[in-house]
C-alpha positions as CSV (number, residue, x, y, z in Angstrom):
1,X,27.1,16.6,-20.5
2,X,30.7,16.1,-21.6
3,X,32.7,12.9,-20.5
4,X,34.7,15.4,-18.1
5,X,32.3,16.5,-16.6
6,X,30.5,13.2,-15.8
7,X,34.0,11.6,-14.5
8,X,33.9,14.4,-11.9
9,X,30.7,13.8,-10.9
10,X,31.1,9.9,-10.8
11,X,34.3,11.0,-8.6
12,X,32.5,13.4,-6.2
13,X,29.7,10.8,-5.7
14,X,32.1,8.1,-4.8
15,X,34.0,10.4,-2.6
16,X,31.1,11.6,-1.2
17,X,29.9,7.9,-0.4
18,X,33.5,7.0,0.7
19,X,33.3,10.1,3.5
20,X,29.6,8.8,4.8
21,X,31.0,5.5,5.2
22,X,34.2,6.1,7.1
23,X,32.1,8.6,9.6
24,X,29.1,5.6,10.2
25,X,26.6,6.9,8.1
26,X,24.2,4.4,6.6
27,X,23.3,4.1,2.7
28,X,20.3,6.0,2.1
29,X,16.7,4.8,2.8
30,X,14.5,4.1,-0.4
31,X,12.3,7.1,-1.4
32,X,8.9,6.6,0.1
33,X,6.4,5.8,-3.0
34,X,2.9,6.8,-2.2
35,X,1.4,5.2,-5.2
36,X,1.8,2.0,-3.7
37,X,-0.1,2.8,-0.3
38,X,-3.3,4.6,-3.1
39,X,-3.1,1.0,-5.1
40,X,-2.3,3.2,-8.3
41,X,0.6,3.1,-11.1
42,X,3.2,5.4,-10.5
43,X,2.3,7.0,-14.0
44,X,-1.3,7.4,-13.1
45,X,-0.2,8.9,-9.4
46,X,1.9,11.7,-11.2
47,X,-1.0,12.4,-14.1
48,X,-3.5,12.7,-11.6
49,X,-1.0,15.0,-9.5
50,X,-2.1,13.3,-6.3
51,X,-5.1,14.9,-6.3
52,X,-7.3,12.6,-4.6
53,X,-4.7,11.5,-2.4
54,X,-4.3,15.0,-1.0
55,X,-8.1,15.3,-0.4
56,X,-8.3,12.1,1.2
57,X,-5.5,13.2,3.6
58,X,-7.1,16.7,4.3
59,X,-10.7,15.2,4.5
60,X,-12.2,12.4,3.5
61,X,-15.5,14.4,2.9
62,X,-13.7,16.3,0.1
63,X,-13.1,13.5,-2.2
64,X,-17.2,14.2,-3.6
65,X,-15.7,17.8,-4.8
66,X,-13.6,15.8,-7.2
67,X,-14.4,15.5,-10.3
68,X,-15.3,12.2,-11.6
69,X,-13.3,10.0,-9.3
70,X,-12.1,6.8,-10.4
71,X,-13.5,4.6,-8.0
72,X,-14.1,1.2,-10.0
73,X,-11.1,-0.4,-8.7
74,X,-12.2,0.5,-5.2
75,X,-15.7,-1.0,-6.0
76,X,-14.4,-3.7,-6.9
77,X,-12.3,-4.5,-4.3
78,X,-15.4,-3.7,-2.0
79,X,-17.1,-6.7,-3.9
80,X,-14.7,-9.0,-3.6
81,X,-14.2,-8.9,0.0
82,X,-17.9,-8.7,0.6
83,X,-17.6,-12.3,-1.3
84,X,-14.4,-13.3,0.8
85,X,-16.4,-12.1,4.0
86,X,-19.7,-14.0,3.5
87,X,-17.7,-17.4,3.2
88,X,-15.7,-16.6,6.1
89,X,-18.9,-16.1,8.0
90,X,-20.5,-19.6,6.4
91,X,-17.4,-21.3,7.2
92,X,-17.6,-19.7,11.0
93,X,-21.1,-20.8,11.4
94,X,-19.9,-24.9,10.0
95,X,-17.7,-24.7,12.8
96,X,-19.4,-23.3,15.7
97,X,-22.4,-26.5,14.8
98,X,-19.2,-29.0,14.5
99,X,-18.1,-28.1,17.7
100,X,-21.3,-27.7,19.9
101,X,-21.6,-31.2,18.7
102,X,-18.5,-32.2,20.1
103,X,-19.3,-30.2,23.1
104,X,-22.9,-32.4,23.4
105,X,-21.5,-35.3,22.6
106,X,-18.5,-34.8,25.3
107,X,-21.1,-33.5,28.3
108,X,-23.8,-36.0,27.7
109,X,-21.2,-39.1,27.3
């Protein structure tokens, strides 16, 4: 691309920009980025073509046709908030005992 032909199109953009502003028109919205809703890089989304993001949105059944899914990350996340849940229900339990012995203390007193 010559330098003439990138001053034009630096020109036509800010023209272009200049007429959406005068008529009301807000600045673009961000491109969406679906590798961030799979938990993925955006490298790995495009090498894997979306593959198992397309199967999961047609039906989640389909995903076993896939070859050799990579679900480790999903595994472990599955882990870890099985770890996360089990002290969330330990710490539940500690407080229901603390307070049905405020509640005894406060009926029999």
């Amino acid at each position: 691309m010559t330098t003439k032909e990138a001053e034009r199109r630096e020109a036509n953009r800010l023209r272009s920009e200049r007429w959406r502003r005068a008529h009301g028109i807000m600045p673009r919205r961000p491109a969406a980025r679906p590798w961030l809703a799979e938990g993925v890089s955006r490298s790995t989304w495009y090498r894997r073509g979306n593959r198992i993001g397309q199967a999961l949105r047609k039906s989640p059944q389909i995903v076993r046709i896939i070859p050799y899914p990579d679900l480790s990350r999903a595994s472990a996340f599955v882990a870890q908030l099985q770890c996360e849940l089990a002290e969330v229900a330990r710490c539940n339990a500690i407080a229901a005992a603390i307070i049905g012995e405020i509640a005894a203390e406060t009926f029999t007193t």
